[in-house]
Every structure is written in C-alpha cells, then in structure tokens.
C-alpha positions in Angstrom: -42.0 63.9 -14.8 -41.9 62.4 -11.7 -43.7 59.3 -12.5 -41.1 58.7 -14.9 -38.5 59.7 -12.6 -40.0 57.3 -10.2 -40.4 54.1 -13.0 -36.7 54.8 -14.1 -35.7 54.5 -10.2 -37.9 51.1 -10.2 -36.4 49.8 -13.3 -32.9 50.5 -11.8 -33.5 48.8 -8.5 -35.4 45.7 -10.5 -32.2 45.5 -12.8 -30.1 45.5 -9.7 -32.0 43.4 -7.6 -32.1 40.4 -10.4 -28.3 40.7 -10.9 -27.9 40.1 -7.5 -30.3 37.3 -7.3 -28.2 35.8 -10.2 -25.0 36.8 -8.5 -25.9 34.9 -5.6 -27.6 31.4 -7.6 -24.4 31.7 -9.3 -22.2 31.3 -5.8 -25.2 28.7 -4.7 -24.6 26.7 -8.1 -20.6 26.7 -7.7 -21.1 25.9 -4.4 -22.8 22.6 -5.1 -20.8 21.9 -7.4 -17.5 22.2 -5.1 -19.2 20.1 -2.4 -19.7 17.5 -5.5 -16.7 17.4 -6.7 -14.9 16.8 -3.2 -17.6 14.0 -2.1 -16.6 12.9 -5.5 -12.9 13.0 -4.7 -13.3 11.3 -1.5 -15.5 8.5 -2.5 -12.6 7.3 -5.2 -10.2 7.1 -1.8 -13.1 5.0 0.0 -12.7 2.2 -2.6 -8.5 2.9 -2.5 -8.5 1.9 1.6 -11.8 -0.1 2.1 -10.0 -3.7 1.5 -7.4 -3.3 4.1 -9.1 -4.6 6.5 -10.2 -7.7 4.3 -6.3 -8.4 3.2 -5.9 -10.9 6.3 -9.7 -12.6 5.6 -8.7 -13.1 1.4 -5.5 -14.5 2.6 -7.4 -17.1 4.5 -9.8 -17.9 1.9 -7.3 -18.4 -1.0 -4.1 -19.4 0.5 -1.2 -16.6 -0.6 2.0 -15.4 1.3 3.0 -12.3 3.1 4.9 -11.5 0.4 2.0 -11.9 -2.2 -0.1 -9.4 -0.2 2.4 -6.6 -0.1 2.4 -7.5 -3.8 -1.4 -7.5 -4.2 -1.2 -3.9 -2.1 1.4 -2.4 -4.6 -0.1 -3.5 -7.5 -2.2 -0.4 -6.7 0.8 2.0 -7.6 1.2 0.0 -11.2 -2.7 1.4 -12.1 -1.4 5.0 -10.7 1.8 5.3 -12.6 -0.3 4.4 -15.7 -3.2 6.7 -15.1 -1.0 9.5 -14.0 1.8 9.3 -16.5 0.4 8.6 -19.5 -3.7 9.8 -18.8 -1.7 13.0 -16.0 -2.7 15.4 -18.5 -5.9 14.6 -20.2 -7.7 16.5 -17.6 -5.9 19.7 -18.9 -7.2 18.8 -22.6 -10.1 17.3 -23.0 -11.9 18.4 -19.6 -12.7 17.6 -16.0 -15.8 16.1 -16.1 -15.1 14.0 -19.1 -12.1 12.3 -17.1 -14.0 12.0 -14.0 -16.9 9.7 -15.3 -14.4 6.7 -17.1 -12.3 6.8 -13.9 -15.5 6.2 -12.0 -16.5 3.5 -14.2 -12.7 2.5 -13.8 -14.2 2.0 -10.4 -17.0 0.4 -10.9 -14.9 -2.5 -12.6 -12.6 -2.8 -9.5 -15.4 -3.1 -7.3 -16.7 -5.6 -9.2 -13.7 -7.9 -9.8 -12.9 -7.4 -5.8 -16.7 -8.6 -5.1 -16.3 -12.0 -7.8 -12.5 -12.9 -7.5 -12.5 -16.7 -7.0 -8.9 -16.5 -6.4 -5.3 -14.4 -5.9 -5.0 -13.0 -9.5 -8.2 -11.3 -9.5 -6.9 -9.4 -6.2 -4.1 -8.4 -8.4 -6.6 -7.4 -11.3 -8.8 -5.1 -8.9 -6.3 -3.4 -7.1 -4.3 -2.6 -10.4 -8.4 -0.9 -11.9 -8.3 0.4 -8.1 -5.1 2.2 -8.5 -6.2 3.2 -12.1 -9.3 4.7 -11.0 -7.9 7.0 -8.3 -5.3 8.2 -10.2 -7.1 9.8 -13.2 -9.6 10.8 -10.8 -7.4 12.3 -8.2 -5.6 14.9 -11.1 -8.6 16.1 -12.5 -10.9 16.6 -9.6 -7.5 18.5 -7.3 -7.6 20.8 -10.6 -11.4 20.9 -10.6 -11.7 22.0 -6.9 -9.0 24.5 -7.2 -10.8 26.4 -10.8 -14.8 25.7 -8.6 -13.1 27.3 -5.6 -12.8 31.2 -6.0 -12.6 32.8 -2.3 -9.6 30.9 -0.5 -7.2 31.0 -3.4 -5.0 27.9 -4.0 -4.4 27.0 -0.4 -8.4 26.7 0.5 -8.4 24.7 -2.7 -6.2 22.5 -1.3 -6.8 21.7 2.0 -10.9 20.7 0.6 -8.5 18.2 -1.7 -6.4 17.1 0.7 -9.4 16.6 3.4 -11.2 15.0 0.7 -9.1 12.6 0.2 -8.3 11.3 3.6 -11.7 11.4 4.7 -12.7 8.9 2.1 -9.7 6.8 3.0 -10.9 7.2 6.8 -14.5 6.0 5.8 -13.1 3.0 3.8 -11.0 1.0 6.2 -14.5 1.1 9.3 -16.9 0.4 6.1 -14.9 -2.4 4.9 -14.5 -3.8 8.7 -17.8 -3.3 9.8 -19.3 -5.4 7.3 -16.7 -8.4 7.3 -17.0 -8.6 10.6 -21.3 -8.2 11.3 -22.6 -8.8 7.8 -22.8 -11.9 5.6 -21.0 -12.2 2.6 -18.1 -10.5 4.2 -15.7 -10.6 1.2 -18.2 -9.4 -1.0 -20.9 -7.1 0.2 -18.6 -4.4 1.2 -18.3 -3.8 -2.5 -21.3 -4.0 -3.5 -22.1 -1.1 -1.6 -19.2 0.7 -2.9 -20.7 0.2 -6.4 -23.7 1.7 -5.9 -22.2 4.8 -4.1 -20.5 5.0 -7.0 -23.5 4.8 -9.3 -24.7 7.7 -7.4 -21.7 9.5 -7.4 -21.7 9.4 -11.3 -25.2 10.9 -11.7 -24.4 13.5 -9.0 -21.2 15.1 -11.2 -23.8 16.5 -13.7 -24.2 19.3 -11.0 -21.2 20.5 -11.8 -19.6 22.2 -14.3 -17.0 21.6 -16.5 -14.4 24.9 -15.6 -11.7 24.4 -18.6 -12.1 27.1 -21.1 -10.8 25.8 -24.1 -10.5 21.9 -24.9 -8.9 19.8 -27.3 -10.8 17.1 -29.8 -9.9 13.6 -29.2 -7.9 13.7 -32.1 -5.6 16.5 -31.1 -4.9 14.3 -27.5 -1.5 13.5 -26.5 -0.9 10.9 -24.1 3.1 11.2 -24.3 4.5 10.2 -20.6 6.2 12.7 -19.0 6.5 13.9 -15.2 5.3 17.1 -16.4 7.6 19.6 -14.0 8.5 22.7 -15.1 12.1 23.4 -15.4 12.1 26.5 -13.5 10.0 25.0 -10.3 11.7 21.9 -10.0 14.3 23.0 -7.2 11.3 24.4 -5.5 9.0 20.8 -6.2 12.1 18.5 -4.4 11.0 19.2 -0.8 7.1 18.9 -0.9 7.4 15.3 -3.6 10.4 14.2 -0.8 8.1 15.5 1.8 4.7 13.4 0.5 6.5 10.4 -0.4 7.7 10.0 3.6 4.2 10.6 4.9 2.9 8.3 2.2 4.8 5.8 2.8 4.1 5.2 6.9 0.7 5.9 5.7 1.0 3.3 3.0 2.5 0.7 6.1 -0.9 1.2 8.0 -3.0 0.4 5.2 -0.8 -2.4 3.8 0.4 -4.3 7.0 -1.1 -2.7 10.4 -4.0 -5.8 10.0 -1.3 -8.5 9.9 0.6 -6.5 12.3 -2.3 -7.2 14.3 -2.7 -10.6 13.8 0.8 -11.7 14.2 2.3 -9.6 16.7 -0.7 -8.0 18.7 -3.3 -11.1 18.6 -6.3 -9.1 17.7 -7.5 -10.7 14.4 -10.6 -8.7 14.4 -11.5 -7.1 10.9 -13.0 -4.0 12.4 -10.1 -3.7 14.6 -8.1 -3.2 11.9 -10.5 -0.9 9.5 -10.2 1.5 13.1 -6.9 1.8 13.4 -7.0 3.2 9.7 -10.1 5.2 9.9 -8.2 6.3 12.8 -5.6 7.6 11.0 -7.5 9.0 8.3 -10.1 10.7 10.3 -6.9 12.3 12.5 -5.2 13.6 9.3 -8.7 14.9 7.5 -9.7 16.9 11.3 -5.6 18.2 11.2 -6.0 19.7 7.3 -9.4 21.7 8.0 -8.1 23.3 11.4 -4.7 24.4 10.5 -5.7 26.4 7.5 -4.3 29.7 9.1 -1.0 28.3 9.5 1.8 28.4 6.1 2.2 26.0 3.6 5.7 25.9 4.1 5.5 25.9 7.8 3.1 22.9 8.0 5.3 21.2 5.6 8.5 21.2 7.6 6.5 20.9 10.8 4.9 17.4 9.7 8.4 16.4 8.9 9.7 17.0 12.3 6.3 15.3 14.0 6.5 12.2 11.6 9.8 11.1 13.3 8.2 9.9 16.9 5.4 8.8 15.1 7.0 6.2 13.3 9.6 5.0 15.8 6.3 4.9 17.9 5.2 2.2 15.3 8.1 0.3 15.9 7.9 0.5 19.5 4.6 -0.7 19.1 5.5 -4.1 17.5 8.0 -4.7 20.3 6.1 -4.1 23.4 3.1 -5.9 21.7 0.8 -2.9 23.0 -2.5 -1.7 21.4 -2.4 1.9 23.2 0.9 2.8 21.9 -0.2 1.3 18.6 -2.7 4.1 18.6 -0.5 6.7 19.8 1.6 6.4 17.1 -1.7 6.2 14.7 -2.8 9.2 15.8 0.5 10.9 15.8 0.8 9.3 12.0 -2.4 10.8 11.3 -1.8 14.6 12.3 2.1 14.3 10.6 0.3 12.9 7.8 -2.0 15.6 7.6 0.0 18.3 8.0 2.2 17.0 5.2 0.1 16.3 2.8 -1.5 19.5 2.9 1.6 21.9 3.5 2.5 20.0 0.4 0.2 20.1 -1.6 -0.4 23.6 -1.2 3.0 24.4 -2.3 2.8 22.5 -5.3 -0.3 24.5 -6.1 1.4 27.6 -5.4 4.0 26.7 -7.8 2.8 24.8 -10.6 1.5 27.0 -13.5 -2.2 27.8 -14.4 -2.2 26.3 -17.6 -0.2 22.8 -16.3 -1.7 22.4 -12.6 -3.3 19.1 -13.4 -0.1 17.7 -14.8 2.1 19.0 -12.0 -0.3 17.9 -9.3 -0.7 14.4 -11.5 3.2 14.4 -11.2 2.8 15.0 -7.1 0.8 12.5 -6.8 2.8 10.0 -8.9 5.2 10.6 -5.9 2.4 10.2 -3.2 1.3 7.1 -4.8 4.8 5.5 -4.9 5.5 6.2 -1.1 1.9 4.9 -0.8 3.5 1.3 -2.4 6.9 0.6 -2.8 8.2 1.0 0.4 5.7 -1.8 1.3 7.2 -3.9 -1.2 10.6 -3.6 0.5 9.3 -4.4 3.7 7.0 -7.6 2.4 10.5 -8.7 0.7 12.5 -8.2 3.4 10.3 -9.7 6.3 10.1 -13.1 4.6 14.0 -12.7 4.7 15.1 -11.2 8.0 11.1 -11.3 9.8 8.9 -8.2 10.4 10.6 -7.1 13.0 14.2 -6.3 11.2 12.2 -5.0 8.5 10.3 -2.6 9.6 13.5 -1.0 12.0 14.7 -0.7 7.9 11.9 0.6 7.0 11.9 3.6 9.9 16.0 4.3 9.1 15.0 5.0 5.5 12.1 7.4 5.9 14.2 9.3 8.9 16.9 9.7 6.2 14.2 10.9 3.6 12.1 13.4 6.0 15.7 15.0 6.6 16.1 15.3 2.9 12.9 16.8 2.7 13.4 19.3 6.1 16.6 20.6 4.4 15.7 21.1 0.9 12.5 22.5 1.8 14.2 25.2 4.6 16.3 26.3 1.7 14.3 26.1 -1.9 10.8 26.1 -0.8 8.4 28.9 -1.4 8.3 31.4 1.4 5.0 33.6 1.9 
C-alpha cells in the first residue's frame, strides 16, 4: 500500500512539475516573441527617420528646392494614409504576422529605391514605400504587442510600442549621419545596411506567434476606407488624436527641417550633426516613456501638453539667437513632451478602443500621428519660400499653441479618468 501511495505521490509531483516547466517555456516563448515583435516595430521607424540627415547632401547632388524637400518629407504621410486607411484593418482579419512580412518587404523596396535614385522623383518614390511600410506595420505590430503582452495590461503594452517606436527613430537619424559623414558611398550605404537588418528582421518574426483567434480568407477581406472610431468613444478619442498630432508635428519639424535649419541659420553643415540632434530627441522621448510608467495616461497626456509649449517657442528662440545649446535645450525638452505625449496617448486610445477593433482604432490614431508627422511641414516649406523661415516657423509655433490648448481642454473634460 504504501508503495503505491508513494508512486501515486511521484506521479502527482511529475504531472505538476512538467506543467510548470511548460508553464514557464510558455512565458519564455511569449517573451521572445514580445521582444521580436518590438525590435520589429522599431526597426520599421529606423528606416522612417534614417534619411534626415541625408535630406541637405541629396539636395546637393540633384539640385531641388526647399520647398521640394518638405514635399519629398510629406510624401511620407501619402504612403501612411494609404496603408492605414484602406490596409488599417487587415491586421484585424487576416492576421498579424501575415501583415507584418509584405510591409517589411514594403521596406525593403524603399530602401532599395533610396540607395539607386539617380534623381528627385525617386526620393519621392521611396519615401511614399517608406511611409507605406510603417504604416501597415505600425497597426499590426501596436495590436500584436498589446495581445503578446499579458502582465502590464494595455498601458505596459503601450509604452513597449511607444518606446519602440522612438527608439528606432532615435537609432535612424546617428546611423544615417554616421555613415554620410565617415563612410564612402554616403548616399547609399546607409541603406544598404538598412536592407539587410531588415532581411534579418523578416526571418526573426517566425518566433513569434500569430495571436488573432479567428481570421478571415482573402476572399472575405474588406479594404473599405474608413477612420474606424467608434461612435460612442469618439468624444473620448478628440484629446489624445489633438494631443499626438501637436507632438507629431514639432517632432515632424526636427526630422524634416532641423538639418537645413542647421545649415542655413546655425552654420553647422555636418550630417552627423544633424542625425544627433534627432537621435537626440528620439533617445530623450524613448528614456521618458519607460520611466514614467507609474504615472496616468491621462495625467501624462495633459502634462506633455503643458511641457511642449517652452519646448517649441525654445525652437524658435533657437533660430534667432543662432545658438546650438538652446537648440538642444529645446531638443531635449521636445523629446520628453514628445514622449510623454505619445504615450499618455496612446495609452488612452488603448484603453478605449474595443478588443475586437484595436488595430483599426490604433491604425486611425496613427493616421493622426502621421499627419502631424507631415503636413505641418508642408505649410511651413510653402510659407518659408514666401515670407523666409523665420516668419514661418513663428506660424508654425502659434498654430500648435492653439492646438495643444484644444487638446488640454478637451482632454480635462472627455478623457478617461482612472
């Protein structure tokens, strides 16, 4: 009797002990597979922000305008709008993995007309691909990271997006400038490197799994456009889309116009000057989202609001006293508003967007990210070659003042308390 007594206590603790160990390969597996997923995220952004320090070196070599580079920078948003508005929800139906690898070959092909262009409309074909690429990728790995993600809830979720993100876009900018300015080749080796990170970073997504339950055939796909906000959460979505679109757009200024800022205003030509003001900025904003995690969504939102205001009249103060130090000041004050923004943001959006349309709601945030990102920079490329930089970029600071006020308000009264 007691031998069996003792056999039926080993067989217990054996069928314990192995559902523990698979317990705890399960956690190591989906942890891989989150740290995948995010490198993933953030090596799309590398490739968004890497040719801003290259902007003033094409405009040597092939001979455009001002105003043809603030086009070339915006044609970025034109590959968003598409890939979020009519490709926003494919992630939802047909899987997150099977999205992610065409957007990285989307990539691949922007990389590759960046590294051949022989002239300005190729500039304008690879940023559009470039856009393109980050957008469909962007939706579908913030929804992947949230589903891989199961001990922080929504707002650990999204601050490993949001980090993500601008940690790519901090590693683009020094990449790009470290090679034009020490390397050969300097308008084409930077992306050749960034193809074959993202060769690597294709093979690397089998590692992780593919976390929506129940997809759609190809034939049962819809690609109708539509914003894709709720009725009932749209009062509550106002403040954090006003909220991004502000920080997106002074971020958007820095890695549109801060290298001919530079050039024109400051003196300092220097590609990897430029590439560290950005990373900068990035680096700042990534450090700010994983060390305020404690604080509220809603509380970091309104917060970045009332710390972007110095931080872009700071900018402006910048250009007129020609100084580099408060250049950087108002970089680093950018970067932390920026931060704080972006994730107080995002965060809400995640809080409020529904289980089974989270990819389309966050695809229809960052619609709005990627338009602050853009089409202030248009205004300000048009209205510099009328008025000069100077005029336009004191417009530039009234309109997002008026907007983060927007944002402050609506968001004090409509947006999600804890």
């Amino acid at each position: 009797m007691d031998g069996r007594n003792k056999s039926g206590r080993d067989a217990t603790r054996f069928i314990k002990e192995s559902v523990a160990l698979t317990e705890t390969q399960k956690k190591h597996a989906n942890r891989t597979a989150l740290i995948v997923v995010a490198v993933e995220l953030g090596v799309m952004f590398v490739g968004a922000i890497m040719p801003t320090p290259l902007y003033p070196l094409f405009r040597s070599a092939f001979g455009f305008s001002g105003v043809t580079l603030t086009l070339i920078y915006a044609a970025y948003v034109l590959g968003n709008l598409v890939a979020l508005l009519l490709f926003g929800r494919l992630a939802d139906q047909i899987g997150r993995r099977t999205v992610t690898w065409p957007a990285i070959g989307v990539g691949m092909a922007s990389a590759a007309a960046f590294a051949f262009a022989t002239g300005t409309a190729w500039l304008f074909v690879a940023r559009a691909l470039s856009g393109f690429s980050t957008g469909l990728a962007a939706g579908a790995a913030t929804a992947w990271i949230a589903e891989l993600h199961h001990d922080g809830g929504r707002g650990a979720a999204a601050r490993i997006a949001a980090a993500s993100n601008f940690f790519g876009c901090a590693i683009g900018p020094l990449l790009g400038g470290l090679l034009a300015q020490l390397a050969p080749e300097r308008l084409q080796l930077p992306f050749y490197v960034y193809f074959v990170v993202l060769c690597a970073t294709a093979g690397a997504i089998v590692l992780a799994p593919e976390t929506l339950a129940k997809r759609k055939r190809v034939a049962e796909v819809s690609l109708q456009p539509r914003l894709g906000v709720p009725q009932r959460i749209r009062l509550q979505f106002v403040s954090p889309a006003v909220a991004a679109f502000a920080a997106f757009a002074l971020i958007g200024f820095y890695a549109a116009l801060v290298p001919s800022l530079l050039r024109e205003s400051l003196h300092l030509p220097a590609p990897l000057m430029a590439g560290a003001i950005v990373g900068e900025l990035f680096f700042i904003a990534a450090v700010t989202i994983l060390s305020t995690g404690r604080l509220d969504s809603r509380i970091t939102m309104l917060g970045s609001l009332v710390l972007l205001l110095p931080s872009l009249w700071l900018l402006v103060a910048a250009q007129i006293l020609q100084s580099l130090p408060v250049l950087l000041i108002a970089a680093a004050g950018t970067g932390v508003s920026g931060g704080l923004g972006y994730r107080g943001s995002l965060e809400v959006v995640n809080r409020i967007a529904p289980a089974d349309r989270r990819s389309e709601v966050v695809s229809s945030y960052l619609v709005v990210c990627f338009a602050g990102n853009s089409l202030p920079v248009i205004g300000i490329g048009l209205l510099s070659a009328i008025a000069g930089s100077l005029a336009a970029n004191v417009s530039f600071a009234g309109v997002i003042t008026a907007l983060a006020g927007i944002a402050f308000f609506t968001g004090v009264r409509y947006a999600p308390k804890p």
